[in-house]
C-alpha positions in Angstrom: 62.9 69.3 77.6 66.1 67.6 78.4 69.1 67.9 76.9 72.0 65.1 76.8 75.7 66.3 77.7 79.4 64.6 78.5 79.7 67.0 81.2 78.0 69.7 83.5 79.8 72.0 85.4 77.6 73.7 88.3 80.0 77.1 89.0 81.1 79.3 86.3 84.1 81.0 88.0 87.6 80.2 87.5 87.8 76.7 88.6 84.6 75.7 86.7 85.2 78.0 83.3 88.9 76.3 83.2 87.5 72.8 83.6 84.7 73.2 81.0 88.0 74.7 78.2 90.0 71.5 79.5 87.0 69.6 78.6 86.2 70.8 74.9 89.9 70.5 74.3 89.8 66.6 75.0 86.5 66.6 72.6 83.7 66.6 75.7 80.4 68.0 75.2 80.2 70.5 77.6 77.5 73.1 79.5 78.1 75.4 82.9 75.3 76.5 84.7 76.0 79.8 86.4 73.6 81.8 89.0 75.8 84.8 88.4 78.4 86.2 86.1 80.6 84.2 84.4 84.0 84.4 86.0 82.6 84.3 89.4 84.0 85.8 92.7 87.4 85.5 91.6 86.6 88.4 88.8 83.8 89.7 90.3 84.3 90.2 93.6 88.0 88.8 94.5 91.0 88.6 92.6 90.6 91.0 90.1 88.2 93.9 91.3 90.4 94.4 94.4 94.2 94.3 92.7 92.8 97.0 90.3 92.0 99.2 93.9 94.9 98.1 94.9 96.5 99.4 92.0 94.7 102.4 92.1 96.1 103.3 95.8 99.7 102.0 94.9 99.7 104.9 92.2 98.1 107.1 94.4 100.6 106.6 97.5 103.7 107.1 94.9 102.1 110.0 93.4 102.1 111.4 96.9 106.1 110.7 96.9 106.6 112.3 93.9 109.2 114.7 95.2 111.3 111.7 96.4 111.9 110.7 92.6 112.4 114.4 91.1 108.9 114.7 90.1 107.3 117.7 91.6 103.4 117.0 92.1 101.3 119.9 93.4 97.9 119.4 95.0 97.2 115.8 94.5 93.8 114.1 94.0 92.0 111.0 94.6 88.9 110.6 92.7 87.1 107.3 93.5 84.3 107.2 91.3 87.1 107.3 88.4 88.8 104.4 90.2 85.8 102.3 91.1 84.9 103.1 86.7 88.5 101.6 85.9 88.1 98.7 88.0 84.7 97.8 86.5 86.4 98.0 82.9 89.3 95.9 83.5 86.4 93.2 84.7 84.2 93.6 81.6 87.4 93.3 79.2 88.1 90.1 81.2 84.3 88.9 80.9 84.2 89.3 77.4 87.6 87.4 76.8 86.1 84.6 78.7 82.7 84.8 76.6 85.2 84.2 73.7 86.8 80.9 75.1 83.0 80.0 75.5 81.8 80.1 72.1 85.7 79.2 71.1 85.0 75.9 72.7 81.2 75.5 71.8 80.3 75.3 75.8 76.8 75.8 76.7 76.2 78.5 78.8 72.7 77.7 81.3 72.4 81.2 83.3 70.0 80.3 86.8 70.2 78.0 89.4 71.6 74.1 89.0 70.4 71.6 91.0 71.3 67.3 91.3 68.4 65.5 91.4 68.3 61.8 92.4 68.2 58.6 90.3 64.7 59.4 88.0 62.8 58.7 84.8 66.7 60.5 83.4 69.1 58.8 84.8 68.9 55.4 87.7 72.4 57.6 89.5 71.6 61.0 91.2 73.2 63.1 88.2 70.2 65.0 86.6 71.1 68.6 86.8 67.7 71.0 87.3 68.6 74.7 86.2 66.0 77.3 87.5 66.3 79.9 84.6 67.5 83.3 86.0 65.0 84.7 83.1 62.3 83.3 85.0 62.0 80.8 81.9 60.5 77.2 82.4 63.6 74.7 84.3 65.8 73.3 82.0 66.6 69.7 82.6 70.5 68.6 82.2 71.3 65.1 81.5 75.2 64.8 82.1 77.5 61.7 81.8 79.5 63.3 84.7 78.7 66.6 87.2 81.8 69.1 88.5 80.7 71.0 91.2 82.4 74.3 91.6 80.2 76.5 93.1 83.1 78.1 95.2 82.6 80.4 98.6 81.4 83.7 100.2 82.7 85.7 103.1 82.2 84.3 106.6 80.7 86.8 109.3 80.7 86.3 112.9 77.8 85.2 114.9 76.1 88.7 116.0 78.3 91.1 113.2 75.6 90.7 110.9 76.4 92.6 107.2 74.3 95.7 106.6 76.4 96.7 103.6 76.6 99.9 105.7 78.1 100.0 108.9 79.3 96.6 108.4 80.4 95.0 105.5 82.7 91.9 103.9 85.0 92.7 101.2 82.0 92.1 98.3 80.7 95.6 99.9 83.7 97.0 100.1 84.4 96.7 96.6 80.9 98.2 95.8 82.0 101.3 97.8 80.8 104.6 96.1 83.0 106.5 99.0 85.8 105.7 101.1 85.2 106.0 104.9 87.3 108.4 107.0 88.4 105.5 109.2 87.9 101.7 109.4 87.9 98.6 111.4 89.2 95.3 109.7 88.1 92.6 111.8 91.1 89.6 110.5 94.5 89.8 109.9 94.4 87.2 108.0 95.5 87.6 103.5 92.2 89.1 102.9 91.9 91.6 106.0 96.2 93.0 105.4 95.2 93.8 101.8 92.3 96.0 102.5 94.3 97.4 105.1 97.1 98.2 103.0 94.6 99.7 100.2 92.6 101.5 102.6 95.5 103.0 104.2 97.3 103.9 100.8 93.6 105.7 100.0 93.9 107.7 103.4 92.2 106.2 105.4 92.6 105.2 109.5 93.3 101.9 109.6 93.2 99.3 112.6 93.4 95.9 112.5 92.2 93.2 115.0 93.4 90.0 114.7 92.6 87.0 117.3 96.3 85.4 116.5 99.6 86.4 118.1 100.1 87.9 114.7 98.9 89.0 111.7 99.2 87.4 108.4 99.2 83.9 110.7 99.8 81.1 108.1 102.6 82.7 106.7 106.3 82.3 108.1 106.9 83.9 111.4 109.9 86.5 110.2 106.9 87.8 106.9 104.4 88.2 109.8 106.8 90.2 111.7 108.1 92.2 109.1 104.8 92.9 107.3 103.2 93.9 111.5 106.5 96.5 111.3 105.6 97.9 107.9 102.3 98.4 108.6 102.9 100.4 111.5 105.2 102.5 109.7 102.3 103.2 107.4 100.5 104.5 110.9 97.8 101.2 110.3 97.3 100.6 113.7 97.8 96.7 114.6 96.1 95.0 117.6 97.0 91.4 117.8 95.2 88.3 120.4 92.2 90.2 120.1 88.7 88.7 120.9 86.3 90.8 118.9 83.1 90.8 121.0 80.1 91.1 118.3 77.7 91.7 121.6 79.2 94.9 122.4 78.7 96.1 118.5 76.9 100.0 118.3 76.0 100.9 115.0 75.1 105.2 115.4 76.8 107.2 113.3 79.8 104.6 112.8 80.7 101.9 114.9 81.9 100.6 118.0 83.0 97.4 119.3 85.3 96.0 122.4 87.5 93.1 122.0 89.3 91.2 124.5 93.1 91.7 125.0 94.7 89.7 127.9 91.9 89.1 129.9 90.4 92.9 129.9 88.1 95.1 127.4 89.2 97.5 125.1 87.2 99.7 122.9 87.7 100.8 119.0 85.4 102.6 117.4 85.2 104.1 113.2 83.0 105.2 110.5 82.9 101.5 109.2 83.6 97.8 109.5 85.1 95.6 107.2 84.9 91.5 108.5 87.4 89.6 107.4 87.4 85.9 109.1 87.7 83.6 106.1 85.1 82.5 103.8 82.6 79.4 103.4 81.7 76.8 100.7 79.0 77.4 98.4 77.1 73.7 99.5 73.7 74.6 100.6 70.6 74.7 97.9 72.3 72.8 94.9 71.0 69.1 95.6 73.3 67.0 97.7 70.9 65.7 99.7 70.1 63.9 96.7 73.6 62.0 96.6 75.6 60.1 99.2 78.3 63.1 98.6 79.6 63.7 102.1 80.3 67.1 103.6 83.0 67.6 106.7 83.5 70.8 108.2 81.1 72.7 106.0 83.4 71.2 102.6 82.4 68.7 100.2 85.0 65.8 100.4 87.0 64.4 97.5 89.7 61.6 97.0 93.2 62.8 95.2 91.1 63.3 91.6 88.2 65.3 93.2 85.9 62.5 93.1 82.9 62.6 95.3 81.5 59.2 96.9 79.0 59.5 93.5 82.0 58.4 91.1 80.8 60.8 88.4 80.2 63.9 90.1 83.5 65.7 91.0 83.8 69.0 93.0 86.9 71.5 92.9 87.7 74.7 94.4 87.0 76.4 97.5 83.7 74.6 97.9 86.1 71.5 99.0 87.8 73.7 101.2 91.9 73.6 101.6 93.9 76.1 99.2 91.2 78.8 98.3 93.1 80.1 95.3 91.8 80.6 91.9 95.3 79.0 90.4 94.2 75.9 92.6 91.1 75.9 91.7 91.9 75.9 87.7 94.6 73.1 88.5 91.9 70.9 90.5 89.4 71.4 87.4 92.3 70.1 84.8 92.8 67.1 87.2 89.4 66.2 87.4 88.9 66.4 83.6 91.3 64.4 82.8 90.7 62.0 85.5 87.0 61.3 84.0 88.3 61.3 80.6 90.6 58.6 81.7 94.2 60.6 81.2 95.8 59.3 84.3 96.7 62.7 85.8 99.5 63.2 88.8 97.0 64.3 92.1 98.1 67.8 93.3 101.1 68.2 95.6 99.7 71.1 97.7 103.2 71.8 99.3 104.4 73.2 95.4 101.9 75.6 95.0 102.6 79.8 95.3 100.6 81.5 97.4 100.6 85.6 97.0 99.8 88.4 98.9 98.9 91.6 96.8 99.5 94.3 99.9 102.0 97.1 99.5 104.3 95.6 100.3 103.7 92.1 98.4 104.2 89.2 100.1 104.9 85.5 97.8 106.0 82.0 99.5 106.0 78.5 98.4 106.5 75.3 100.4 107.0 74.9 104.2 107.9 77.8 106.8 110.3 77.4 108.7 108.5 76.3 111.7 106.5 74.0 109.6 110.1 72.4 108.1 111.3 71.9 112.1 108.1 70.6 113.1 108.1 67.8 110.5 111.3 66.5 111.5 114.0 68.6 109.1 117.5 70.2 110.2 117.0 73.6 108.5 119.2 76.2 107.5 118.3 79.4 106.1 119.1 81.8 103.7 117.6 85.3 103.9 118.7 88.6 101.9 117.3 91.7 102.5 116.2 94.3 99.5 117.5 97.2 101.1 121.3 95.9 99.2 119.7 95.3 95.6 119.8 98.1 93.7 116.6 97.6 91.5 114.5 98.2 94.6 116.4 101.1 95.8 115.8 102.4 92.4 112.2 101.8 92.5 112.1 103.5 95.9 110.9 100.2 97.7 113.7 98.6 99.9 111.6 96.8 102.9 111.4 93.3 102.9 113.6 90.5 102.3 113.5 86.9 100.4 114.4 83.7 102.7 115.2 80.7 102.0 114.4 77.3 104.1 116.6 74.4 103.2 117.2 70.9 104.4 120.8 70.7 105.9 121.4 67.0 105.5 120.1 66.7 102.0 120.4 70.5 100.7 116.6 70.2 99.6 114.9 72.9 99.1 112.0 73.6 101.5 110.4 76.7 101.7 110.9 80.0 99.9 109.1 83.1 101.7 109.1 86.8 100.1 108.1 89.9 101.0 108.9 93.2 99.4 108.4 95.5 96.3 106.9 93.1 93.0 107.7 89.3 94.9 104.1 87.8 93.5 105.7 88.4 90.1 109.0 86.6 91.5 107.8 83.4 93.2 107.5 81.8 90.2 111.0 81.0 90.2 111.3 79.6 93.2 108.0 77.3 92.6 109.5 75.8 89.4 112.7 75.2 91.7 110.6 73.3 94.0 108.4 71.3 91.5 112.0 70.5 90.1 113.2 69.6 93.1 116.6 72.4 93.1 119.3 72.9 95.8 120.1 76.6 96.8 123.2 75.9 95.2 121.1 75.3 91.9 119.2 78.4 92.2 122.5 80.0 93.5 124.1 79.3 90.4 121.5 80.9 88.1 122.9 83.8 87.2 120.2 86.8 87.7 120.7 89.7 85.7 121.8 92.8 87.4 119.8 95.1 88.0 116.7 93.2 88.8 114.8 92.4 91.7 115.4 88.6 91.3 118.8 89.0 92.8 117.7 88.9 96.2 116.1 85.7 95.2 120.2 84.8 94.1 121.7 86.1 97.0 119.3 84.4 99.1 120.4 81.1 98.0 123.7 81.8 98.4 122.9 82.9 101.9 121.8 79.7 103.1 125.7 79.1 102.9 127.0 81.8 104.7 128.1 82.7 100.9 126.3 85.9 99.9 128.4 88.5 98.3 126.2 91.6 99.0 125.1 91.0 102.6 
């Protein structure tokens, strides 16, 4: 039996759910197919389940401060089970609020396996979408006017570190953990590999991080890598940077051991686990491109500005087209690509506008170019940078590390760059992302008044930094 539809979308997680309620609202009908869960890794196995542990260990580490505010703890306990039972209820709440949108918007749910056929006895343009029924049911055949593929990405290993679950692991084991390890080995520096070791450490565990950069946190501007590398070691996580892990040299008996390279000679780490953290690859293998002209580069299907594919009617979005693996880019790229096959003329993406967040303790938030980046493309920068140890709201929190800076153009006064780290800054960039989408001056941002006493006064006094005009620093 086949069944006629506006649009299919091939990925239920963020990016794809988003797209098929963009859809409905402009009067579409819709269907996702979904292998999984709905919600995908972002809920599953990303952003969600591991801000709830890190959540979990934030409480845990303050709890362990108590005395520090006045608040006399005796004897405190972790109990993991309870926090691993907290994190799963948080996901089902969010799995049934997305149910709701579902049947809100009358989208067809397909639960198995979608595949694009070629041009058949359906359709003369490759299009058709099989679905192998997770319930073992006969295929259902999907006849869409237009295809969004959104079938996202999974964790990248290393050539010779393969994942046992065990010994060695990516961060969808990790979150499945029924017990923390004594001590563990994050191979990556990188967003991913610093939030697991700030979790991890605020749990109790012995932390070391190997990292093939010069620093950790590498995409990020050089003064957050340096700061976050210093925090870190405060915490006792034990940082090891232009490191060469050697997988050969990997010995899995009663924990682990591996060398890695460090200025031309060997050195040996060894813990009760490993957690591999080297970035993550697109979901493009087994869901039919070989039945399109859809061309893949670099292990990413390619797009135009509207997430087009060389087939005009089948888009894709997300981190199966590589670039910006957010979920909030993701969503965004869906919404384009709606309305771009609805024919709503939408503005294409300006990458350079979007927040991108680091949920470690402490936070790290930044939008636009780093400062490098700004000099290498040809701007005379100034900066503006204010550190959180003078704002009051984060002495009162207890959490004073870190600082907001500023990166503006001196000949124009545009603003560039905005790069945070410090207590609650993901909840903060906000700000400075609407000042960049609107174009703003530091003098602009400067001359919002922040209330006192918040957090966002750094963000203030930052501005008024770049200057030399800062009252409190």
């Amino acid at each position: 039996m086949a069944t006629e539809y506006d649009l299919v979308i091939l990925g239920g997680g963020t990016g794809g759910y988003v797209a098929a309620i963009r859809a409905a609202q402009l009067g579409l009908k819709t269907a996702i197919v979904e292998k999984g869960k709905l919600g995908g890794t972002c809920l599953h196995q990303g952003c969600i389940p591991s801000k709830a542990l890190l959540r979990s260990a934030e409480v845990y580490a303050t709890a362990k401060r108590g005395e520090e505010f006045g608040v006399i703890l005796s004897d405190v306990k972790l109990d993991f089970l309870k926090v691993q039972e907290r994190k799963q209820k948080i996901i089902d709440q969010l799995v049934r609020g997305i149910e709701h949108l579902m049947k809100k918007g009358k989208i067809d749910i397909y639960e198995g396996i979608g595949r694009i056929l070629g041009p058949s006895i359906f359709s003369p343009t490759p299009g058709t979408i099989s679905v192998e029924m997770k319930s073992g049911a006969e295929n259902e055949m999907l006849i869409p006017k237009n295809v969004i593929i959104a079938t996202g990405s999974r964790p990248r290993s290393l050539p010779g570190l393969e994942i046992d679950g065990k010994y060695v692991m990516t961060s969808d084991e990790a979150l499945a953990m029924e017990n923390l390890p004594s001590s563990i080995i994050i191979v990556g520096g990188g967003v991913i590999g610093i939030e697991w070791a700030s979790m991890l450490s605020d749990f109790g565990v012995d932390v070391t991080v190997i990292e093939y950069a010069d620093r950790i946190i590498p995409t990020e501007d050089h003064e957050i890598s340096k700061e976050m590398q210093r925090i870190m070691k405060k915490k006792k996580i034990k940082i090891v940077t232009g490191a060469k892990v050697l997988p050969e040299t990997l010995v899995k008996e009663n924990g682990v051991t591996i060398a890695a390279e460090i200025k031309g000679e060997q050195k040996t780490f060894s813990a009760d686990t490993m957690l591999v953290s080297v970035g993550r690859q697109a979901n493009v293998e087994d869901i039919g491109l070989q039945n399109t002209s859809i061309e893949v580069e670099k292990g990413a299907i390619c797009t135009n500005p509207f997430y087009q594919t060389k087939e005009s009617h089948i888009y894709a979005i997300g981190d199966v087209i590589g670039g910006l693996q957010l979920a909030h880019v993701a969503s965004h790229e869906g919404i384009v690509a709606v309305e771009h096959l609805t024919g709503e003329k939408p503005s294409p993406i300006d990458y350079s506008l979007i927040s991108k967040c680091i949920y470690s303790n402490p936070e790290v938030a930044s939008v636009g170019y780093t400062e490098d980046e700004a000099k290498t493309k040809g701007y005379n920068v100034k900066i503006g940078k204010f550190m959180f140890k003078a704002i009051g709201k984060a002495l009162v929190f207890g959490e004073s590390d870190g600082f907001v800076k500023l990166v503006a153009d001196r000949d124009t006064d545009d603003l560039l760059g905005v790069h945070m780290i410090g207590p609650h800054v993901t909840d903060m960039i906000s700000e400075a992302g609407l000042a960049r989408v609107l174009d703003a001056t530091p003098w602009e941002i400067a001359h919002t008044i922040h209330p006192h006493p918040t957090l966002s006064e750094a963000i203030g006094e930052a501005a008024l930094a770049v200057d030399g005009k800062a009252i409190h620093g």
